[in-house]
FIRONU-862671 format. One record per residue: x, y, z of N, C-alpha, C in turn; residue in one letter; residue number from 0. Coordinates in pm, 1 decimal. Example, Ala and Ser with C-alpha at 12.3 -4.5 7.8 and 13.67 -1.06 7.14 Angstrom:
FIRONU-862671
+----------+----------+----------+----------+----------+----------+----------+----------+----------+-----+-----+
|      npx |      npy |      npz |     capx |     capy |     capz |      cpx |      cpy |      cpz | res |   n |
+----------+----------+----------+----------+----------+----------+----------+----------+----------+-----+-----+
|   1319.0 |   -569.0 |    780.0 |   1230.0 |   -450.0 |    780.0 |   1320.0 |   -330.0 |    780.0 |   a |   0 |
|   1285.0 |   -225.0 |    708.0 |   1367.0 |   -106.0 |    714.0 |   1290.0 |      3.0 |    787.0 |   s |   1 |
+----------+----------+----------+----------+----------+----------+----------+----------+----------+-----+-----+
This chain:
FIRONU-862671
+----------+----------+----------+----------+----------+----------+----------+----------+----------+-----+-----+
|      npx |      npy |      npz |     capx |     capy |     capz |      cpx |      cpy |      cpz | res |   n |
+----------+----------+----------+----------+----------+----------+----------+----------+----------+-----+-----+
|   2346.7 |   1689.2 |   1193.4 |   2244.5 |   1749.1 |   1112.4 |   2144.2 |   1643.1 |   1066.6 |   x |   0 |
|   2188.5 |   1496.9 |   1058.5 |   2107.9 |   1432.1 |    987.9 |   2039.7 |   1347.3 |   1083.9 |   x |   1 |
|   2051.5 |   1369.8 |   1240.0 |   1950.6 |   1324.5 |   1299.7 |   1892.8 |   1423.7 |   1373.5 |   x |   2 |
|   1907.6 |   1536.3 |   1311.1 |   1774.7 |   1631.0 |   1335.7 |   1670.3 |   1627.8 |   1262.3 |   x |   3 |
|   1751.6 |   1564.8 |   1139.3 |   1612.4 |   1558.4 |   1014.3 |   1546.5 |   1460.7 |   1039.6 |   x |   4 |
|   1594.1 |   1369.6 |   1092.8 |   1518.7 |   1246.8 |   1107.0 |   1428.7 |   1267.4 |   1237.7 |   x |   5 |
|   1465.3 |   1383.8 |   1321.9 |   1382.8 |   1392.2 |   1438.5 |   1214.5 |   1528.0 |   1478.9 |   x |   6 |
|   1281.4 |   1627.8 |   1348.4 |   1193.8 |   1743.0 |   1340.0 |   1196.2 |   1739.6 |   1159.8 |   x |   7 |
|   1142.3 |   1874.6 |   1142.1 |   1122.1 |   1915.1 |    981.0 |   1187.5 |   1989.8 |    975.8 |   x |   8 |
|   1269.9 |   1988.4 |    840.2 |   1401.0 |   2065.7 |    801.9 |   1360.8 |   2222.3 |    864.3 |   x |   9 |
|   1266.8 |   2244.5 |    809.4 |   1232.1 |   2410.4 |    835.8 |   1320.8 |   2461.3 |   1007.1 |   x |  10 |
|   1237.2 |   2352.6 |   1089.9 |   1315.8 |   2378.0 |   1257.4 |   1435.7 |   2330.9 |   1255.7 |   x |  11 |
|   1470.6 |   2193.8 |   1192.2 |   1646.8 |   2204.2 |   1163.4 |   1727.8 |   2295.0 |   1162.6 |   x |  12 |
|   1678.0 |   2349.4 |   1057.4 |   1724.1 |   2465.1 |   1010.7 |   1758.8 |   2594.9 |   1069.3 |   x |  13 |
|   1672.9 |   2611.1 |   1132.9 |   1628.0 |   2748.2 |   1220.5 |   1707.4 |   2739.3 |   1361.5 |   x |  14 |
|   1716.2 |   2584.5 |   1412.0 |   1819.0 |   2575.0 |   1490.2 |   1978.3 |   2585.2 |   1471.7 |   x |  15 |
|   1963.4 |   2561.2 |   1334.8 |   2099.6 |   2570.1 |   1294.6 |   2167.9 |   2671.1 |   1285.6 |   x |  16 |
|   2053.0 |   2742.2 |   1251.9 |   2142.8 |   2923.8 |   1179.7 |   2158.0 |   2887.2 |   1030.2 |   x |  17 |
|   2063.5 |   2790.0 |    964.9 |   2113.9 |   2759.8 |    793.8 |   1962.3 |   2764.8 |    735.3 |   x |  18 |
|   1989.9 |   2793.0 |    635.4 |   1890.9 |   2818.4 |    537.0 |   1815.0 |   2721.1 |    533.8 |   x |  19 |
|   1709.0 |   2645.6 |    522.6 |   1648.8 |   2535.9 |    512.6 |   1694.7 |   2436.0 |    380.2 |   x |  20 |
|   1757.1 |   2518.1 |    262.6 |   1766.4 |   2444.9 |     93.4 |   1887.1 |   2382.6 |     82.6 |   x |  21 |
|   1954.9 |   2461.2 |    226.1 |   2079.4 |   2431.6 |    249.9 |   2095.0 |   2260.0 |    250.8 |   x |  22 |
|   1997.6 |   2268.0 |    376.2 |   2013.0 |   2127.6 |    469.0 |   1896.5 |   2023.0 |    358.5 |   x |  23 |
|   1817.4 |   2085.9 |    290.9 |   1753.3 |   1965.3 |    208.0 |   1851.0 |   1913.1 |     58.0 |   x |  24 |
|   1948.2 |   1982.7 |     29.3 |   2081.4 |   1955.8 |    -51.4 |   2162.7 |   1853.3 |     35.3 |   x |  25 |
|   2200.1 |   1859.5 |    167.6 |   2246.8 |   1749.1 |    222.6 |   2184.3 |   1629.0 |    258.7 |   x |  26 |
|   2052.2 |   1631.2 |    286.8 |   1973.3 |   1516.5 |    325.5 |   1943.5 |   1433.5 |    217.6 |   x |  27 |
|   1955.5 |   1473.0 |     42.0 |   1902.8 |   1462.5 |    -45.7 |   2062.9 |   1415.0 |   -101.9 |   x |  28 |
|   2140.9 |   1509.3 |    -89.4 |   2265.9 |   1428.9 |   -110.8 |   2295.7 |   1254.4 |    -25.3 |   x |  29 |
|   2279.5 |   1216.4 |     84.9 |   2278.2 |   1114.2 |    177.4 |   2190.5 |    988.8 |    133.2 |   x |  30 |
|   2009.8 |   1060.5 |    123.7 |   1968.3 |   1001.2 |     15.8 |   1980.2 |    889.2 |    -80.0 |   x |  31 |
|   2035.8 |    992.1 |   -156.1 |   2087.7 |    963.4 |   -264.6 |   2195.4 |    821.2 |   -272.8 |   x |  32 |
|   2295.8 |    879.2 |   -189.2 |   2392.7 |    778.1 |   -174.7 |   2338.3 |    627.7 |   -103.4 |   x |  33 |
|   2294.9 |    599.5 |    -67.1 |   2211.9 |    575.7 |     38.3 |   2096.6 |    452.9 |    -55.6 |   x |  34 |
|   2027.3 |    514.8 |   -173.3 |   1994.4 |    431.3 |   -261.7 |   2070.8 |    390.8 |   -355.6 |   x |  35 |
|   2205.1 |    429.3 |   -385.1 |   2288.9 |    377.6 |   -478.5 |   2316.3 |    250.5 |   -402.6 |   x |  36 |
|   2331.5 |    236.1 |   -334.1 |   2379.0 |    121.4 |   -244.3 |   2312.5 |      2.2 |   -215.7 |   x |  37 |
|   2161.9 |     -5.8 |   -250.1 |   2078.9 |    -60.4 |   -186.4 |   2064.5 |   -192.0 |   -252.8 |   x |  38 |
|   2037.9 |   -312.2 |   -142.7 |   2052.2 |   -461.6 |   -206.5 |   1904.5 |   -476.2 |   -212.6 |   x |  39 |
|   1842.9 |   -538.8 |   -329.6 |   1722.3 |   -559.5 |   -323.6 |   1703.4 |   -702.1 |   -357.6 |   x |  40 |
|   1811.3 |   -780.9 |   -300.1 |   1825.9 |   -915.4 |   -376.1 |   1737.9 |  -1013.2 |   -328.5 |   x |  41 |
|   1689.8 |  -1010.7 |   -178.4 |   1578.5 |  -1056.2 |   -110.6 |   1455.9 |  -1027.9 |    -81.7 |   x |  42 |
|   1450.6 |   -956.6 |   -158.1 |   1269.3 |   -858.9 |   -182.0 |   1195.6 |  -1004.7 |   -248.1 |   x |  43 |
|   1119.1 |  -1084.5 |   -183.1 |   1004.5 |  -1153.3 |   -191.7 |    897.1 |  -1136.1 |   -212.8 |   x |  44 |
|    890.9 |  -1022.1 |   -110.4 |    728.6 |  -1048.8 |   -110.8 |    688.6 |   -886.5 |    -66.4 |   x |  45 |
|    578.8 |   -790.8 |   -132.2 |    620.1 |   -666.2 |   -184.2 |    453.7 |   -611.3 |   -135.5 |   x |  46 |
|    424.8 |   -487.2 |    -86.7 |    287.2 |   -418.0 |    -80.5 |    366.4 |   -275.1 |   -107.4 |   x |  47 |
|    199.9 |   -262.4 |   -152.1 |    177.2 |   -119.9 |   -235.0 |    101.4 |    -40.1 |   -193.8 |   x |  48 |
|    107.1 |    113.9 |   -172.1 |    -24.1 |    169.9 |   -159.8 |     -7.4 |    333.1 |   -209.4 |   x |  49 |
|    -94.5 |    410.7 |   -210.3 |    -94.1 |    511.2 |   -301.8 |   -140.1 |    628.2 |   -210.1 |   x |  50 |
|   -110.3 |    765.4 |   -177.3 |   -144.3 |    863.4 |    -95.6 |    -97.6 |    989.6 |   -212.6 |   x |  51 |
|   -223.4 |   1089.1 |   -190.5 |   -183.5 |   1190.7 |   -234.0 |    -69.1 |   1293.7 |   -214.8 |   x |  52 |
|    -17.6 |   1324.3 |   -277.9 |     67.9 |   1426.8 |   -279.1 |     85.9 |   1584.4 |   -237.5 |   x |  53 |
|    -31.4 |   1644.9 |   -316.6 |   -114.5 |   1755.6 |   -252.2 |   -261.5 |   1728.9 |   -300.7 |   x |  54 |
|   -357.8 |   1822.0 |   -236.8 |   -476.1 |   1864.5 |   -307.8 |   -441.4 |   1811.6 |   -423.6 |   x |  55 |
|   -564.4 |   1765.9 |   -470.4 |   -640.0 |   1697.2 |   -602.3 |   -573.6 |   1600.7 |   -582.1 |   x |  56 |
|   -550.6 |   1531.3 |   -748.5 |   -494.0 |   1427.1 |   -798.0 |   -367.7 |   1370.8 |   -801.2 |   x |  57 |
|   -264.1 |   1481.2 |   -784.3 |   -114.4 |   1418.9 |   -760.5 |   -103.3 |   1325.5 |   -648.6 |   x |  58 |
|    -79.7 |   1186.8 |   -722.6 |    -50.9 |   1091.8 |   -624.4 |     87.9 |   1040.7 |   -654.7 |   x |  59 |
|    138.9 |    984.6 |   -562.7 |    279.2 |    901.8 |   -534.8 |    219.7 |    731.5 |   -448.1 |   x |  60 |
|    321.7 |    666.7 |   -562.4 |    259.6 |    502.9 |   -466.3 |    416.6 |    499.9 |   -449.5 |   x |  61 |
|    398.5 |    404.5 |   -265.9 |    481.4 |    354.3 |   -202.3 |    507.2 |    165.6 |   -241.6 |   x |  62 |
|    635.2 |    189.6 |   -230.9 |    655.2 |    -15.5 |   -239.5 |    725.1 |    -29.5 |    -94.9 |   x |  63 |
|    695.6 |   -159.2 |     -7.8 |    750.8 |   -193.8 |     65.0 |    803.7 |   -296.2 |     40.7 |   x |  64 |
|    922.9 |   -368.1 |     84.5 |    927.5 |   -514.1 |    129.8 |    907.8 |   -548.5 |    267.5 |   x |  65 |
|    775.3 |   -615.4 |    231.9 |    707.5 |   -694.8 |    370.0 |    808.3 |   -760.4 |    454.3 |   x |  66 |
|    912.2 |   -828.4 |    426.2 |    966.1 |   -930.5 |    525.0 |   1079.8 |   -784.9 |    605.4 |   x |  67 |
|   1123.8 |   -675.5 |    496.5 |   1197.0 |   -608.3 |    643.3 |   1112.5 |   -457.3 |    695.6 |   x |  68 |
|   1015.7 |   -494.0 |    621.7 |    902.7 |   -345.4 |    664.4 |    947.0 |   -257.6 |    609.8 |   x |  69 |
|   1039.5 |   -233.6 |    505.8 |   1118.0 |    -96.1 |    451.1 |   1059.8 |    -67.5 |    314.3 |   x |  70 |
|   1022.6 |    108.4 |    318.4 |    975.9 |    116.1 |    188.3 |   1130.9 |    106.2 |     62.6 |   x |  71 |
|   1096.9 |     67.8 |    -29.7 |   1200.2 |     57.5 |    -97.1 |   1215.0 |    107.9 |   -238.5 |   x |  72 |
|   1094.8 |    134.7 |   -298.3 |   1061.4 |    260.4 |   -393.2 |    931.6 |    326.9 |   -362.9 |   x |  73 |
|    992.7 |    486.4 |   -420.7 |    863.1 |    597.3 |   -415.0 |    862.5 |    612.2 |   -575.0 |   x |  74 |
|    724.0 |    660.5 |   -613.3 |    709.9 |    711.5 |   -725.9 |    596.6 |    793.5 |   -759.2 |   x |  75 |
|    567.9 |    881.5 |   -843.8 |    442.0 |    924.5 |   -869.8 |    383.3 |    830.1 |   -937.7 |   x |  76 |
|    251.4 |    911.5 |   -906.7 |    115.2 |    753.8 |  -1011.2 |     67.7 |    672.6 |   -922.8 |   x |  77 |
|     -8.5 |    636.2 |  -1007.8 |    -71.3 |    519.7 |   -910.3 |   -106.7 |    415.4 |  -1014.9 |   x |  78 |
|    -44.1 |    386.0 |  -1111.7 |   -105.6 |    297.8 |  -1244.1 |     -9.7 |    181.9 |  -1256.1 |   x |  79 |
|    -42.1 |    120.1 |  -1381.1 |     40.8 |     20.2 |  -1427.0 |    241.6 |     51.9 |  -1456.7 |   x |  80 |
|    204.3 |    205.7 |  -1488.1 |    389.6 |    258.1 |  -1525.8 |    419.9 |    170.2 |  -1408.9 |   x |  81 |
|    370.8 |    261.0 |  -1293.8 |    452.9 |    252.7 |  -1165.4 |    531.3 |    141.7 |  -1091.0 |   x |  82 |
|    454.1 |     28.1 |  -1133.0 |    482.3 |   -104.3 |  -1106.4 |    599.9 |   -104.0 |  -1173.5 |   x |  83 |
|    584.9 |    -68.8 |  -1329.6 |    684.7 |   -100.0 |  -1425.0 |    784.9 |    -65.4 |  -1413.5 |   x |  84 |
|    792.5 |    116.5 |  -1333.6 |    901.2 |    173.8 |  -1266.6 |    955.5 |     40.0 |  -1123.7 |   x |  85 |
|    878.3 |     12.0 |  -1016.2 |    911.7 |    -51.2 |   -958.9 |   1004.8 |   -194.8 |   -985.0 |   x |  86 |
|    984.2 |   -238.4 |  -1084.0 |    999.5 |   -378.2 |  -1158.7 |   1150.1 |   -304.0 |  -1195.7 |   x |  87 |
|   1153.3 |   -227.4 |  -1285.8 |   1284.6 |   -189.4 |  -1319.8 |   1419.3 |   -147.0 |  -1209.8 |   x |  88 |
|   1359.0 |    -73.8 |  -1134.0 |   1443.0 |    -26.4 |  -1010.0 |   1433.4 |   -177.0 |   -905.5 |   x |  89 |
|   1406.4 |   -250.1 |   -941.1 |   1434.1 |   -354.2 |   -824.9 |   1501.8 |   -415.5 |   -883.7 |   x |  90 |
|   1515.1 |   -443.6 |  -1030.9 |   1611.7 |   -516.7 |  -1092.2 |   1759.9 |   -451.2 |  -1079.6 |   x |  91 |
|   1761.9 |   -334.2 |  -1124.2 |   1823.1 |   -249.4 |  -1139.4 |   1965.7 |   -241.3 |   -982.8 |   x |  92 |
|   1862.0 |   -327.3 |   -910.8 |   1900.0 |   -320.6 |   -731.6 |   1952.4 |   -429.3 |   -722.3 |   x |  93 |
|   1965.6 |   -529.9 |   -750.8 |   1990.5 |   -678.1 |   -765.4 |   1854.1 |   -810.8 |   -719.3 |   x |  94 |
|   1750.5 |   -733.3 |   -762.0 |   1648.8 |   -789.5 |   -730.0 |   1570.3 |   -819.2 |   -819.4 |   x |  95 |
|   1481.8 |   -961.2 |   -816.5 |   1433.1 |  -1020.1 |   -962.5 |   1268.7 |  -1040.5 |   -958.2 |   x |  96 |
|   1224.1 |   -968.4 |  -1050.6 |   1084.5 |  -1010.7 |  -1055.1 |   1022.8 |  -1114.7 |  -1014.8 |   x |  97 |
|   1119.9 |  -1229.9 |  -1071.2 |   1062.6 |  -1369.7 |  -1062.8 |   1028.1 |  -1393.2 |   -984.3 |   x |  98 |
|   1148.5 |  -1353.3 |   -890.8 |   1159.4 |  -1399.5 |   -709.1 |   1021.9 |  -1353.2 |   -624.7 |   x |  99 |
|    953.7 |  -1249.3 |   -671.4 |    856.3 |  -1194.3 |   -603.6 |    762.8 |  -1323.7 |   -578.7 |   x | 100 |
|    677.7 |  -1377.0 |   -472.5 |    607.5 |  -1463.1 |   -450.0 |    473.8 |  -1368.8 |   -402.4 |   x | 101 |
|    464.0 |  -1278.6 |   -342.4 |    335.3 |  -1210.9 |   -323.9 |    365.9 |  -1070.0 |   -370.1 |   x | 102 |
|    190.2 |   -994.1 |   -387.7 |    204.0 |   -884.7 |   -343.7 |     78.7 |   -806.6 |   -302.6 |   x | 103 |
|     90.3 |   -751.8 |   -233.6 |    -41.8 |   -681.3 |   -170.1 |   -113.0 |   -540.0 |   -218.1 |   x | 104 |
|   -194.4 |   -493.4 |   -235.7 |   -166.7 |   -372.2 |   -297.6 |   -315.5 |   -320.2 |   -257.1 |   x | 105 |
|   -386.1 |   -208.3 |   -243.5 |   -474.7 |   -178.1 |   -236.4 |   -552.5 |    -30.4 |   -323.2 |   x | 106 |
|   -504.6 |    -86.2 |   -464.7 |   -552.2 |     49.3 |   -570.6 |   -628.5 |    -39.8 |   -667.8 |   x | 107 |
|   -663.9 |     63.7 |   -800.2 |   -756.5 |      2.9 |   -851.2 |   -697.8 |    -53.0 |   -977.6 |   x | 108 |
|   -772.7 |   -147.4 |  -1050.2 |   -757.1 |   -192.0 |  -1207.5 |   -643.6 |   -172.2 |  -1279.7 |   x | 109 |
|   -574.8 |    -76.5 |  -1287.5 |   -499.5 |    -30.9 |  -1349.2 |   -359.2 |    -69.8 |  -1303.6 |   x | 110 |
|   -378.9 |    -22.3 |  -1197.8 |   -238.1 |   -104.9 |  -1063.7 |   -240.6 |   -265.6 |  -1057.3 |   x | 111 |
|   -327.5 |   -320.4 |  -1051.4 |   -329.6 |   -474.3 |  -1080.2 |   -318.3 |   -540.8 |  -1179.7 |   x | 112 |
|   -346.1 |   -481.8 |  -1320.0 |   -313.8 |   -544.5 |  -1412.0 |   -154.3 |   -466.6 |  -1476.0 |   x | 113 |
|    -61.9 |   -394.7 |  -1362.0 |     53.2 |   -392.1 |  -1359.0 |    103.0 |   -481.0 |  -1289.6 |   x | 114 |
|     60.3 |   -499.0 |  -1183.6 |    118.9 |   -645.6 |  -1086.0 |    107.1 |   -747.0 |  -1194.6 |   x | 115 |
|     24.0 |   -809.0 |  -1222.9 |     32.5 |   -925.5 |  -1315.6 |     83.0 |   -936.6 |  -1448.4 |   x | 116 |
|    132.0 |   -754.3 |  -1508.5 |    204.6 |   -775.8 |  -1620.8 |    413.8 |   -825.0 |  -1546.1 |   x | 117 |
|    392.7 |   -713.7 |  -1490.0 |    517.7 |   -700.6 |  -1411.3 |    581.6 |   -839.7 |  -1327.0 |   x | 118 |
|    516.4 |   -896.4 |  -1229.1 |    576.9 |   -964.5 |  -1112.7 |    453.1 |  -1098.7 |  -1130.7 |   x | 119 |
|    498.3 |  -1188.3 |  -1251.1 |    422.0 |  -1259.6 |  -1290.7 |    437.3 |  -1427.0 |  -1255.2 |   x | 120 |
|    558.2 |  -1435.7 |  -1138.3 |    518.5 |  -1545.2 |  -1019.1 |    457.4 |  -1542.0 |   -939.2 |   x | 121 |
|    370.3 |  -1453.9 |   -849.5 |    367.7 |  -1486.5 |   -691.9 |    237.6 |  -1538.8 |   -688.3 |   x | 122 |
|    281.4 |  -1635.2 |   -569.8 |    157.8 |  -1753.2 |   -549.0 |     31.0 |  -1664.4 |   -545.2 |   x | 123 |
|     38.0 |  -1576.7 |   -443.2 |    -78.2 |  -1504.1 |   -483.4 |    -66.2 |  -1340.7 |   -456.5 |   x | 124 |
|   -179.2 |  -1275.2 |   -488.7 |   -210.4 |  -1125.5 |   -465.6 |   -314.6 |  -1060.4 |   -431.6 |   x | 125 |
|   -309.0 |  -1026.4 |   -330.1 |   -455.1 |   -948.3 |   -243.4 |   -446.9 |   -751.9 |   -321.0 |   x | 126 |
|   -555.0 |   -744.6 |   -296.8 |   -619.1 |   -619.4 |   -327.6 |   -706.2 |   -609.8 |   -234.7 |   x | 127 |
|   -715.4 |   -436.9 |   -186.9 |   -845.8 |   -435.4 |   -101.5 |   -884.7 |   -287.3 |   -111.4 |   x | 128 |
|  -1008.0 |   -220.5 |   -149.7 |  -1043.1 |    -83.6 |   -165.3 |  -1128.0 |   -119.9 |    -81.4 |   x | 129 |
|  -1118.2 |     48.7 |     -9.7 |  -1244.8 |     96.3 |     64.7 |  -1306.0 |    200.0 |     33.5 |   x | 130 |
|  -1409.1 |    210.0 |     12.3 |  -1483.5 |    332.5 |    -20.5 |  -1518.1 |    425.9 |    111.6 |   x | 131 |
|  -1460.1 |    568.0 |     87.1 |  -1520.3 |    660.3 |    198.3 |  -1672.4 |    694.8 |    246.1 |   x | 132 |
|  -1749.9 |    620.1 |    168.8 |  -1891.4 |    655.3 |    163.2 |  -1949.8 |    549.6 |    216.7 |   x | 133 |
|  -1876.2 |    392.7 |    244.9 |  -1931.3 |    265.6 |    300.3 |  -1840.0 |    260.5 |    387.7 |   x | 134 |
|  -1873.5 |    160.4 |    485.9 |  -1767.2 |     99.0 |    579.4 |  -1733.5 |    -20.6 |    564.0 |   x | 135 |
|  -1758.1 |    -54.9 |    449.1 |  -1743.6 |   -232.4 |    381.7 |  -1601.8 |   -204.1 |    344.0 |   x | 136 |
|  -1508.7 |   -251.4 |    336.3 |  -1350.0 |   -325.1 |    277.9 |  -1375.6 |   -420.7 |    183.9 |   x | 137 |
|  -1374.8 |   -418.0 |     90.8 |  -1382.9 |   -515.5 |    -16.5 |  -1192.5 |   -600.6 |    -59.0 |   x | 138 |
|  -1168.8 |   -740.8 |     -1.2 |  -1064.1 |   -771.4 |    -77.8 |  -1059.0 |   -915.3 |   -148.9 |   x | 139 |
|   -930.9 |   -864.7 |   -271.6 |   -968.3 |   -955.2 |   -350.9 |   -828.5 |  -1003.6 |   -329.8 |   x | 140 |
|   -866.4 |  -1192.7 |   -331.1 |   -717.8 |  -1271.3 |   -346.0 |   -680.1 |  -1340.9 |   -449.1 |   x | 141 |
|   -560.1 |  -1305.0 |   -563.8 |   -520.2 |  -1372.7 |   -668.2 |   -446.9 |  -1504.4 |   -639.9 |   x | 142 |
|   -471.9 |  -1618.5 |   -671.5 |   -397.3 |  -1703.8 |   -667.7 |   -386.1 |  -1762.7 |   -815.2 |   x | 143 |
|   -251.1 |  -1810.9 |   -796.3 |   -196.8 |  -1831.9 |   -950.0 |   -186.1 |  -2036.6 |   -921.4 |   x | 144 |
|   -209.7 |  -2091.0 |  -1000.5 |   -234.1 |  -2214.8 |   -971.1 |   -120.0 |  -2296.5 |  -1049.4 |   x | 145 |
|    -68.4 |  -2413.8 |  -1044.9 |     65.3 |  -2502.4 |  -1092.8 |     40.7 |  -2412.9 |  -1249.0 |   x | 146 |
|    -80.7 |  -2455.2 |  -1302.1 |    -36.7 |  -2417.4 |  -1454.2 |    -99.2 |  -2286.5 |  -1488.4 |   x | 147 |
|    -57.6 |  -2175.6 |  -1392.4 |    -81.5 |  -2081.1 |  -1435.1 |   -191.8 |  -1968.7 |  -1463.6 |   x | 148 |
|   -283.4 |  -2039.4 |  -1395.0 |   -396.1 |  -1983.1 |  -1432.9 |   -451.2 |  -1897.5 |  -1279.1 |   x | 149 |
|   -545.1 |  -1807.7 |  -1294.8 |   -557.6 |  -1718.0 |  -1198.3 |   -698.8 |  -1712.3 |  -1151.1 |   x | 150 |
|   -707.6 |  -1789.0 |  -1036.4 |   -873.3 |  -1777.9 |   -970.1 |   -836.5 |  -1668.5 |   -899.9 |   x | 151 |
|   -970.8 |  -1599.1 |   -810.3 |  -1049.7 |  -1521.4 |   -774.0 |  -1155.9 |  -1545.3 |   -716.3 |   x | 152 |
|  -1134.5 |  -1462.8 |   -572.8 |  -1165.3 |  -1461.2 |   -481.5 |  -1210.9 |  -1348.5 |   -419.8 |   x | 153 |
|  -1319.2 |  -1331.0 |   -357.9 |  -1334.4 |  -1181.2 |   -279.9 |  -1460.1 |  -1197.6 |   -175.5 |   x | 154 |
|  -1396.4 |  -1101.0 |    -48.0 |  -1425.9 |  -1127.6 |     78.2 |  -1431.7 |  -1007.1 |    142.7 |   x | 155 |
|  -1588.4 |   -994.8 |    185.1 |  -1588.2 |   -861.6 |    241.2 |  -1635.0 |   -874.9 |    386.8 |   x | 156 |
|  -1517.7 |   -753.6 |    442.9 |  -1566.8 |   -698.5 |    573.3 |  -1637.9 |   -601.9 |    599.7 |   x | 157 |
|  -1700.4 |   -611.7 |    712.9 |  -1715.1 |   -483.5 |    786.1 |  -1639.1 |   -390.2 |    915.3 |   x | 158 |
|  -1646.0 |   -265.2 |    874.5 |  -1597.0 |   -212.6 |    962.8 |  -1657.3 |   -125.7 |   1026.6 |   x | 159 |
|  -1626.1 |    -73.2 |   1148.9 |  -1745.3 |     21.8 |   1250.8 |  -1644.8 |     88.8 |   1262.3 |   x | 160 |
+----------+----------+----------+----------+----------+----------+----------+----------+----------+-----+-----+
């Protein structure tokens, strides 16, 4: 059952199965589940972020990855400073330490960055990059944190066709 889910959408799972669809999202969600109880986050270094709507309008959910194994490793709603804060907690929570974070990448606005820098307040540095749907310019910005702490700024724009 659970590499049908991983291969179609529960709905056709389902329908192949002869089972209700709420059925099989109670088991996938049970697995889940177990699945993040378990999870070592003790080597999470170095971390990107990004934010996609949920449905129509404004409900958004931001994704965390860890860059070095490509795996997302928290979901959450929002796209703000909580979220980080949620992130920060659930990575600890995982056996994984803020400190340790050395980068992070992220591509949202103001609000999300001055969660990175409350939250994950080692990493050598931190890129940001928005694009506007109305330009084809990429605007990104690189934080670097210097021996004593202090934070230059940087920003470098592309173009795109």
């Amino acid at each position: 059952m659970l590499t049908l889910a991983k291969a179609m959408p529960i709905a056709n799972a389902a329908e192949r199965l002869g089972e209700h669809d709420t059925r099989l999202w109670r088991i996938v969600e049970h697995y889940v589940w177990r699945a993040v109880e378990k999870l070592d986050l003790s080597e999470v270094r170095r971390i990107a972020a990004d934010e996609t709507s949920a449905r129509r309008g404004h409900d958004y959910i931001s994704l965390f990855v860890d860059m070095a194994r490509r795996k997302v490793v928290y979901v959450t709603e929002g796209k703000d400073a909580a979220t980080v804060k949620a992130l920060k907690e659930f990575l600890e929570s995982h056996g994984g330490d803020a400190k340790a974070v050395t980068d992070a990448s992220i591509d949202m606005g103001a609000a999300f960055e001055a969660g990175i820098k409350e939250n994950f307040p080692t990493p050598r540095s931190r890129s940001t990059s928005s694009m506007s749907s109305s330009s084809p310019t990429r605007r990104s910005t690189r934080f670097v944190v210097g021996r004593r702490g202090t934070i230059s700024r940087s920003r470098a724009d592309a173009t795109y066709s």
